[in-house]
Structures are given as structure tokens and as C-alpha cells.
C-alpha positions in Angstrom: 95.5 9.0 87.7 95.7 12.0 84.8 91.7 12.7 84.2 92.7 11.9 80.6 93.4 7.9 81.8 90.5 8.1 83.3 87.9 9.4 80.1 89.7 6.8 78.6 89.3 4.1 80.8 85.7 5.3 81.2 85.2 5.1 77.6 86.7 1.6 77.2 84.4 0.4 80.1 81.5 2.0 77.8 82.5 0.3 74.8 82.9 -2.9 76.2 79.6 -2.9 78.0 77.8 -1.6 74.6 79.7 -4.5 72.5 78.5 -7.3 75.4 75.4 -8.7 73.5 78.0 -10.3 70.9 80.7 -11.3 73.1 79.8 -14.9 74.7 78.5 -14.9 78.0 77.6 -11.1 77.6 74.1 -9.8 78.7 71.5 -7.9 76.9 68.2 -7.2 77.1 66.0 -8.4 74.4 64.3 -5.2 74.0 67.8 -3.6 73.4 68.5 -5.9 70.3 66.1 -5.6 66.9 64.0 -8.4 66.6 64.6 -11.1 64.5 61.3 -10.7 63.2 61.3 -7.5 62.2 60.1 -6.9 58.6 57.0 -7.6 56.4 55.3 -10.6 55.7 52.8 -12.5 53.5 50.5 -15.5 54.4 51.9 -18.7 52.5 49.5 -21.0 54.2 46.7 -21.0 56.9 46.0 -24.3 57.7 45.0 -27.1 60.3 46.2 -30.0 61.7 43.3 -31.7 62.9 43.2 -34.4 65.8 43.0 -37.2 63.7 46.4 -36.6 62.2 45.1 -35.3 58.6 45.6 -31.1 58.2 43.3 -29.0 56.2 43.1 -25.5 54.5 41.7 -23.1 57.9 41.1 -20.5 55.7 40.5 -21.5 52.1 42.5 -23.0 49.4 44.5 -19.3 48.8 44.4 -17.3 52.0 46.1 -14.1 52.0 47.4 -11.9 55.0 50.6 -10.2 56.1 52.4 -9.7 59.1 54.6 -6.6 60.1 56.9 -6.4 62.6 59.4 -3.4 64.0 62.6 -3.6 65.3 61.0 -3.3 68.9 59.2 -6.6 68.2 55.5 -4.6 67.9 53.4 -6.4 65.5 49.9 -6.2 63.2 48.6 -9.7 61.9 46.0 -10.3 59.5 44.8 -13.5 57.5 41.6 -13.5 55.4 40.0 -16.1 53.6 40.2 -15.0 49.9 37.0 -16.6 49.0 34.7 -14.8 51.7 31.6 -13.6 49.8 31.0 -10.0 49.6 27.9 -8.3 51.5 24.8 -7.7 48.8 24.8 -4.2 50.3 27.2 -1.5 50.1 26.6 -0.4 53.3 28.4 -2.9 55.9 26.2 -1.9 58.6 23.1 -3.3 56.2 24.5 -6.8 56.3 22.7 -10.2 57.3 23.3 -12.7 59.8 25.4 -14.7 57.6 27.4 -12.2 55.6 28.6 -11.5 59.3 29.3 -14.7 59.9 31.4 -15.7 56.9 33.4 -12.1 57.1 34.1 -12.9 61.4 34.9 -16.7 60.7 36.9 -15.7 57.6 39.6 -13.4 59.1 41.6 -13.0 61.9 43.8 -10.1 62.6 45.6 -8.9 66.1 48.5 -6.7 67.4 50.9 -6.0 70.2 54.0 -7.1 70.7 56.1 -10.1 69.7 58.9 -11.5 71.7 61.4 -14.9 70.1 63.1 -17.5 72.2 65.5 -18.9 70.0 66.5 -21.3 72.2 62.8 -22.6 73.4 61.7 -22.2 69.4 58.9 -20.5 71.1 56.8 -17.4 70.0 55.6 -15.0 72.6 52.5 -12.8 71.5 51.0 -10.2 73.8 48.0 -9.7 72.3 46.2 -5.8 72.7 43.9 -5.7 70.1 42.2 -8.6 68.5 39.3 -9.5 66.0 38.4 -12.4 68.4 38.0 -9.8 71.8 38.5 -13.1 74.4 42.4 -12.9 72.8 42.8 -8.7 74.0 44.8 -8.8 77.1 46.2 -12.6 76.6 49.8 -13.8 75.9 50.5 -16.5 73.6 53.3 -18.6 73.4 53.7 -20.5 70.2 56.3 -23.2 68.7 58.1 -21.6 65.9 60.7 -22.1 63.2 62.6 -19.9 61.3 64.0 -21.3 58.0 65.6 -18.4 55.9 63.2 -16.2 54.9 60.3 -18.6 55.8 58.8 -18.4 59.5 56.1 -21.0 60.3 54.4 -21.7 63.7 51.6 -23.6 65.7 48.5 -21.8 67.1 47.3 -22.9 70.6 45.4 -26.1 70.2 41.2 -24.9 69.9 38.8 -26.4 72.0 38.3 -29.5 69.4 42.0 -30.3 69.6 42.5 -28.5 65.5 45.8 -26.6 65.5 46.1 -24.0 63.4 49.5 -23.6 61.4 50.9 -20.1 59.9 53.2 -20.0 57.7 55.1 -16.7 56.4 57.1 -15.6 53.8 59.7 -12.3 54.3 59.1 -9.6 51.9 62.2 -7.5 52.9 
């Protein structure tokens, strides 16, 4: 065999190894491919379903947040009430009990990484850095669906059985 033949079988082998991902049966890892994810997001809704069947607004009548995501699947969340009072002081360290209270209660913001089992329709968040520290280190898995430019999922179920419900809205 002429090395030529065998660049070009070598390249072939390369190119058909590179092009697996699309052909069926081919293998990839997920980390290889862009997640479908990836992009910027705003908050449509923050609500509740609550145990008794009726849903609510979890963080006000017009929350506001936004979601980014890279290709890599690395993520920053945050959701705010938009009708948390402000602090009577300038200085945040001069707040009161309750000023902290409403701001804590009335936001929620993490990052890490994000992984998407299309099959499953199931979220995987691997929380780092979180505004509620008993999420930092944690992994999350969360039913999803992807409708267009419209991504909504459930939130683990709290303690009183209330699941919270995100829902998204792609800005590129």
C-alpha cells in the first residue's frame, strides 16, 4: 500500500468517525455536541403547582429572570420577584430582618452546568453556586419540555409537596 492510500484511507476513517454523531447508530459524547440549550433566556412564569391540584404565582404576578446557557451546557439562572420592596437604606449591609427576608425569599439564582436527555425529557443541573447554599454541590434532575423557542420544566417537589414550574422564553 502507496503511503498516499494510506493518508487517504486515514483521512476517510477521520471523517467518518467525526461525521458519527449524525449518522444513526453513531456515538458521541454529549459534551462533544452544543447544547440544545445554549442561548439566553427570559422568565415567562414562576409559578407553583400546589398539592391540592390548584398552581399559583411563586414569585409574584410579573417575575423577571433570565437564563444563559453556552454551548458547553454551563449555565447562570436568576428569577426575582419584581415586586420585592427595596431596603429604606442605601447601604445593604444596614438592612432589617425583614427587608432580608423578602430580598432571600424573593429571588433565586444558581450556576454550573446543565446537561438534556431528550429522550428521558429530563433536565440535569449540577448546581456549584447557589443563593439557597443546601443546593451548592447537588445535582438536579428535572422534567422538561422544549416547545420551539419555549422551554418549561418542574422543580423538585419542596418539602410541602408545592412544585415549582419555570418557564422560558429564547432570546436568540
Amino acid at each position: 500500500m502507496t503511503t498516499l492510500n494510506r493518508w487517504t484511507r486515514t483521512g476517510a476513517a477521520l471523517l467518518l468517525l467525526s461525521t458519527a454523531p449524525w449518522i444513526p447508530g453513531g456515538r458521541a459524547h454529549a459534551a462533544d455536541m452544543p447544547s440544545p440549550l445554549a442561548g439566553s433566556w427570559t422568565l415567562v412564569a414562576a409559578d407553583v403547582l400546589h398539592a391540592d391540584g390548584s398552581r399559583g404565582h411563586d414569585y409574584g404576578a410579573a417575575p423577571i429572570g433570565r437564563l444563559l446557557v453556552d454551548e458547553r451546557g454551563h449555565y447562570s439562572l436568576q428569577i426575582f420577584k419584581s415586586e420585592r420592596p427595596r431596603f429604606a437604606s442605601a447601604d445593604k449591609g444596614q438592612g432589617t430582618a425583614a427587608e432580608f427576608a423578602s430580598a432571600t425569599l424573593g429571588s433565586s439564582s444558581h450556576y454550573g452546568s446543565v446537561s438534556v436527555d431528550n429522550d428521558a425529557h429530563v433536565l440535569t443541573f449540577r448546581i456549584e453556586g447557589s443563593s439557597f447554599p443546601n443546593w451548592e454541590g447537588t445535582q438536579q434532575q428535572r422534567r422538561f419540555e422544549l416547545k420551539g423557542d419555549e422551554l418549561s420544566y418542574h422543580v423538585p417537589p419542596r418539602p410541602n409537596g408545592d412544585v415549582p414550574v419555570s418557564v422560558w422564553r429564547r432570546l436568540d
